[in-house]
LUMBA-735974 format. One record per residue (C-alpha): x, y, z; residue in one letter. Coordinates in steps of 0.05 Angstrom, whole numbers. Layout:
! LUMBA-735974
ATOM     px     py     pz numi
ATOM      X      Y      Z    A
...
***
This chain:
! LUMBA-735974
ATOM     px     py     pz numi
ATOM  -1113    268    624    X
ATOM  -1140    328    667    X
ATOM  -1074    367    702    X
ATOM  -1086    408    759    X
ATOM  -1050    476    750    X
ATOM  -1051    535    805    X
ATOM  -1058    599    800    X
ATOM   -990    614    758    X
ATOM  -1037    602    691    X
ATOM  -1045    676    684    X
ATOM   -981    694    726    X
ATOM   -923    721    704    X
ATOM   -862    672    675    X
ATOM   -810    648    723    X
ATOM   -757    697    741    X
ATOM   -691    688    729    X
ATOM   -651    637    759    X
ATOM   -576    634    767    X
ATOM   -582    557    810    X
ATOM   -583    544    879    X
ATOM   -511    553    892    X
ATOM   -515    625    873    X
ATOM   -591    642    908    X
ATOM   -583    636    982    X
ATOM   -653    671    997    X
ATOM   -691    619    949    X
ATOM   -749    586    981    X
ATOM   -736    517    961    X
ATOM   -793    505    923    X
ATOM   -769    551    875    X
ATOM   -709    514    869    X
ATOM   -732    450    858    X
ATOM   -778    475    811    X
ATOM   -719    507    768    X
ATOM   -674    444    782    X
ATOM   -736    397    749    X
ATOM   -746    443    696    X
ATOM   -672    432    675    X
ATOM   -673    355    693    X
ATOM   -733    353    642    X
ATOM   -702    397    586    X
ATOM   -637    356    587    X
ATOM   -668    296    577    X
ATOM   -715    314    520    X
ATOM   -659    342    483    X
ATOM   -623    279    487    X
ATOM   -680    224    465    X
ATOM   -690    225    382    X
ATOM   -755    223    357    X
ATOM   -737    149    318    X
ATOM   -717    126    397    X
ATOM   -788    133    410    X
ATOM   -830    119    345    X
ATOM   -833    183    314    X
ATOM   -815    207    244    X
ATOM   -763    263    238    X
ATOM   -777    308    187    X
ATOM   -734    343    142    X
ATOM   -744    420    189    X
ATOM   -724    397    252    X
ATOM   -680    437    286    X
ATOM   -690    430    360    X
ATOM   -641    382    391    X
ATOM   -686    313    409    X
ATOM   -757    323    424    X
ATOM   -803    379    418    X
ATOM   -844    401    477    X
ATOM   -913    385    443    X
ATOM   -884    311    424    X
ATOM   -864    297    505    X
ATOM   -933    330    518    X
ATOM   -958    289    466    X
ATOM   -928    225    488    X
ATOM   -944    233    566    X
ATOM  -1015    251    547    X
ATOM  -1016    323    584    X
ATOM  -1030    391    555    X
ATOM   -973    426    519    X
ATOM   -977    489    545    X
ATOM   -980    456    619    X
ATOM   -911    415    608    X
ATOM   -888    472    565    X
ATOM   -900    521    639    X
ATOM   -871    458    679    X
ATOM   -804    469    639    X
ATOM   -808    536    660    X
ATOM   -807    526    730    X
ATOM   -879    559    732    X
ATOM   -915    542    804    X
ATOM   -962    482    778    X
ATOM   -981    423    811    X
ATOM   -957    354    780    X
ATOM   -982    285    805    X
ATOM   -945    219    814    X
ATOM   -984    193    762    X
ATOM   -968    247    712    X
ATOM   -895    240    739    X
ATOM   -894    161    716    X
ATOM   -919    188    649    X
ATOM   -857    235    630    X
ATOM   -808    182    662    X
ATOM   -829    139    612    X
ATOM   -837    189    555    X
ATOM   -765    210    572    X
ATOM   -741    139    576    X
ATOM   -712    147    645    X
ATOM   -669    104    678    X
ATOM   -687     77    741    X
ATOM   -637    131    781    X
ATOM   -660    183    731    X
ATOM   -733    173    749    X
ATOM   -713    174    827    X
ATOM   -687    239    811    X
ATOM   -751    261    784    X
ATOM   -789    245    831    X
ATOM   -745    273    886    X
ATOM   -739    342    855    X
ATOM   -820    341    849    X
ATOM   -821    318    926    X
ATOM   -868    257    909    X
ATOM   -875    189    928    X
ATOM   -860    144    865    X
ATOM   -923    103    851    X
ATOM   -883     49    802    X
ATOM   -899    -19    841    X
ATOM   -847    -85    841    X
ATOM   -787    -44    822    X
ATOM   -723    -73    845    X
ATOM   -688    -28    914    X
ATOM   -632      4    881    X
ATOM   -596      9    940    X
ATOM   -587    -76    928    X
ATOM   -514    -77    907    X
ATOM   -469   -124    906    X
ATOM   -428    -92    961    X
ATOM   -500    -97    999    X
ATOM   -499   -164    993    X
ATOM   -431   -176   1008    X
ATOM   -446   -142   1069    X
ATOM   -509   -185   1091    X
ATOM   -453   -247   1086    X
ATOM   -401   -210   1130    X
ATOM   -454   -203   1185    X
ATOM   -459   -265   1202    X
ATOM   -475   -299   1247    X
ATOM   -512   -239   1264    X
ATOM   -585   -247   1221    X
ATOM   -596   -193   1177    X
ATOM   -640   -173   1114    X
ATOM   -662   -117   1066    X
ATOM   -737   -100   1070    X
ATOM   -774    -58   1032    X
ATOM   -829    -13   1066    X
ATOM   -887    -67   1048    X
ATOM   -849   -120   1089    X
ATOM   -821   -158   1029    X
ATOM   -751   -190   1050    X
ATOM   -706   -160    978    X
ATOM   -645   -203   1010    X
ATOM   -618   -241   1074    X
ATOM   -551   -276   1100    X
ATOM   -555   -344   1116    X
ATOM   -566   -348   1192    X
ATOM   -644   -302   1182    X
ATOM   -650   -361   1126    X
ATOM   -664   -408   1186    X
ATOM   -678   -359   1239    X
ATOM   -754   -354   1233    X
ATOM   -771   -407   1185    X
ATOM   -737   -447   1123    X
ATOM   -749   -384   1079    X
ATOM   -704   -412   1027    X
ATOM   -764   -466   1021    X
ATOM   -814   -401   1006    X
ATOM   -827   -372    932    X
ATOM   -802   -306    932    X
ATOM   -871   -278    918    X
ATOM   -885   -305    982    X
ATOM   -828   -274   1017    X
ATOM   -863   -218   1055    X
ATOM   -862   -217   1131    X
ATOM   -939   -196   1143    X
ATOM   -954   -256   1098    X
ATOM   -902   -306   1140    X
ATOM   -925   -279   1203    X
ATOM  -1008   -289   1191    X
ATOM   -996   -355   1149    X
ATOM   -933   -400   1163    X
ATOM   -939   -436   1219    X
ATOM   -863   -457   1227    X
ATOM   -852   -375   1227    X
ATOM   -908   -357   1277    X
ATOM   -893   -415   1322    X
ATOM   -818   -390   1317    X
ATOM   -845   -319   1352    X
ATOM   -853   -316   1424    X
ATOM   -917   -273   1439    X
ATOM   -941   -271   1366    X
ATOM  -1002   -236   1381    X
ATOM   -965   -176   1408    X
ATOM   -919   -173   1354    X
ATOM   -969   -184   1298    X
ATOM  -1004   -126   1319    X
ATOM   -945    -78   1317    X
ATOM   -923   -103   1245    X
ATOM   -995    -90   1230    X
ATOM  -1000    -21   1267    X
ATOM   -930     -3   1225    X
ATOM   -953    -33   1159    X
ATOM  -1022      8   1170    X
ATOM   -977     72   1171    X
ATOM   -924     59   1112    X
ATOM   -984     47   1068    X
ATOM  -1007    119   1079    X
ATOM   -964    138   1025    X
ATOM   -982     81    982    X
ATOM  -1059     69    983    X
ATOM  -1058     76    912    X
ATOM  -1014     22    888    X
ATOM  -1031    -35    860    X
ATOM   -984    -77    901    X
ATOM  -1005    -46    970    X
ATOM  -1076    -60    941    X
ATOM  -1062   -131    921    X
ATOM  -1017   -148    989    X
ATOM  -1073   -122   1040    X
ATOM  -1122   -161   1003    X
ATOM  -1088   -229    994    X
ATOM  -1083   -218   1076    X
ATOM  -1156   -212   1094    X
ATOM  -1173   -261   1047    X
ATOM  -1124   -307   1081    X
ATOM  -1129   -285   1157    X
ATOM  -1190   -272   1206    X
ATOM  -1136   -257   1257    X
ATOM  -1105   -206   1209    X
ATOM  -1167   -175   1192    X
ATOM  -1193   -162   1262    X
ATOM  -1121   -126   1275    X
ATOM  -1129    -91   1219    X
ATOM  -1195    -61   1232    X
ATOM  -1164    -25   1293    X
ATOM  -1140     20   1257    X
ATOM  -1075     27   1307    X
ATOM  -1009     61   1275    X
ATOM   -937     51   1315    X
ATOM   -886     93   1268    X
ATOM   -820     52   1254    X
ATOM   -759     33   1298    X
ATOM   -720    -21   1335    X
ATOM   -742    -75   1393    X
ATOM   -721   -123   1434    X
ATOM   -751   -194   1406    X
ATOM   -748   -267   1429    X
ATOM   -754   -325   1388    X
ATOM   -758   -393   1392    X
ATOM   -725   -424   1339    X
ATOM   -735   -496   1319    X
ATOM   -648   -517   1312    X
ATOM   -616   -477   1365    X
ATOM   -669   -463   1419    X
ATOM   -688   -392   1456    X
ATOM   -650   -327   1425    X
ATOM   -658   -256   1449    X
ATOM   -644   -206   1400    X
ATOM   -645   -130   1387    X
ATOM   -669   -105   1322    X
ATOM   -640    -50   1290    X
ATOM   -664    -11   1213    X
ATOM   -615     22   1184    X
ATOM   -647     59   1122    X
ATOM   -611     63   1053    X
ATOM   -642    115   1030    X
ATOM   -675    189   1051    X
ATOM   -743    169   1064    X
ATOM   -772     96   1096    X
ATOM   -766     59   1036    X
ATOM   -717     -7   1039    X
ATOM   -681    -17   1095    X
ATOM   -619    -69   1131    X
ATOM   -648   -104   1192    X
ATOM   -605   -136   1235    X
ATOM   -616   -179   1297    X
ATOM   -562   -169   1338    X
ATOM   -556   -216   1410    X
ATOM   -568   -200   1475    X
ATOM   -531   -240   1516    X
ATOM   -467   -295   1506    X
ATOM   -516   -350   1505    X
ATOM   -555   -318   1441    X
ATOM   -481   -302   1416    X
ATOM   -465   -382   1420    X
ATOM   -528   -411   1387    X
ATOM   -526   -367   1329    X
ATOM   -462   -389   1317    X
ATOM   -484   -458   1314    X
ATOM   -546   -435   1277    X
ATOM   -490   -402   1224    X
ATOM   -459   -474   1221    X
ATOM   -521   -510   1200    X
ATOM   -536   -480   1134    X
ATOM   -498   -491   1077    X
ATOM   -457   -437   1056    X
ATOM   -496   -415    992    X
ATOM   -509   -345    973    X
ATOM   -578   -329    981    X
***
């Protein structure tokens, strides 16, 4: 694997550095670089080499892993992760990122952490929100009858309450792989016929998706997602090809749905987390009469978790 590395390889070591509590005129890249060079060092010190295949050896006196087996077992140069653990000014990719989170056996909050101190984008696809707890979900139930849901940045729907179970569409009739609202809103009928002035709103999702995926062209899932939608919609690929980009944020929608008739709604995200990853929708009414029929909407599904 070829690392990029700036101009520190024939700098001088890292200065000092006392932490950011006690270095008020740090730039912050300086601190995060010391703060990840400590993350990293506490965590090699703390794997043994039989935790990830190695053989000990009778002369081993550093605590956990040596620098050259991490290097060793993340496939970069030694002396480049031996400069990252000294806070030296190099560049490190996501991909080389993914590399010592697994080397280090990280945890999936550990490896957050990682990747927040480097100030990249985590490229691991499918990975479950962490912000999906069981007081999250309690909360989804406590909304109702408002409809609400946790979305990820590529549209998938992580979790709902009961009354945005029959608000669109069944959805508790779709496969979960299939649980993605650019796929419902190109390819279910019951959904798009549930959406007042679907053309309109297609193209917004499609203008937002365009710019979450900025950040993401490289991941398999995007890649596989974006696909399976051109293959499966002309309509979706002529949108697409605009080019058009709408950042996030709330609207006013109407829908039509198929058990309790016309409901206005306002859409609000509420992000659980510091950048626009997964978020809580809700759909909150507009009026007494929307107020009414989601009530009765509530009162038609069984009360299951979902």
């Amino acid at each position: 694997m070829t690392t990029m590395v700036t101009a520190a390889r024939t700098g001088p070591a890292a200065p000092a550095y006392s932490g950011p509590s006690e270095a008020p005129d740090v730039p912050e890249t300086e601190i995060r670089r010391h703060e990840l060079a400590d993350f990293l060092r506490s965590r090699r010190e703390r794997i043994t080499p039989e935790q990830v295949g190695l053989v000990r050896g009778r002369r081993r006196r550093t605590p956990g892993l040596r620098r050259e087996e991490v290097a060793q077992l993340s496939a970069v140069g030694v002396t480049w992760y031996t400069w990252l653990e000294q806070a030296r000014d190099i560049q490190v990719s996501p991909q080389v990122l993914d590399a010592l989170a697994r080397a280090l056996l990280l945890d999936r909050s550990e490896r957050s952490h990682l990747f927040s101190l480097a100030g990249a984008v985590d490229p691991a696809p499918g990975t479950e929100c962490p912000s999906l707890t069981p007081a999250l979900r309690a909360m989804l139930r406590q909304l109702e009858p408002i409809p609400a849901c946790v979305q990820n940045s590529r549209y998938d729907i992580l979790a709902h309450n009961r009354t945005y179970a029959r608000l669109l569409c069944d959805l508790d009739a779709v496969a979960i792989e299939d649980r993605n609202i650019m796929l419902l809103a190109y390819t279910n009928e019951e959904w798009r016929s549930s959406v007042m002035d679907i053309a309109e709103v297609t193209r917004l999702m499609t203008a937002k998706f365009r710019a979450s995926m900025a950040e993401h062209l490289a991941e398999p899932s995007w890649k596989a997602l974006l696909k399976r939608l051109e293959a499966a919609s002309p309509e979706f690929r002529e949108t697409w090809a605009r080019h058009e980009i709408v950042g996030p944020g709330g609207r006013s929608k109407v829908f039509r749905n198929a058990y309790v008739g016309l409901l206005r709604l306002e859409t609000t995200d509420l992000w659980l987390g510091p950048s626009a990853g997964p978020r809580l929708v809700t759909y909150a009414p507009r009026d007494k009469e929307t107020r009414e029929r989601l009530q009765r909407l509530q009162d038609l599904v069984p009360d299951a978790e979902d």
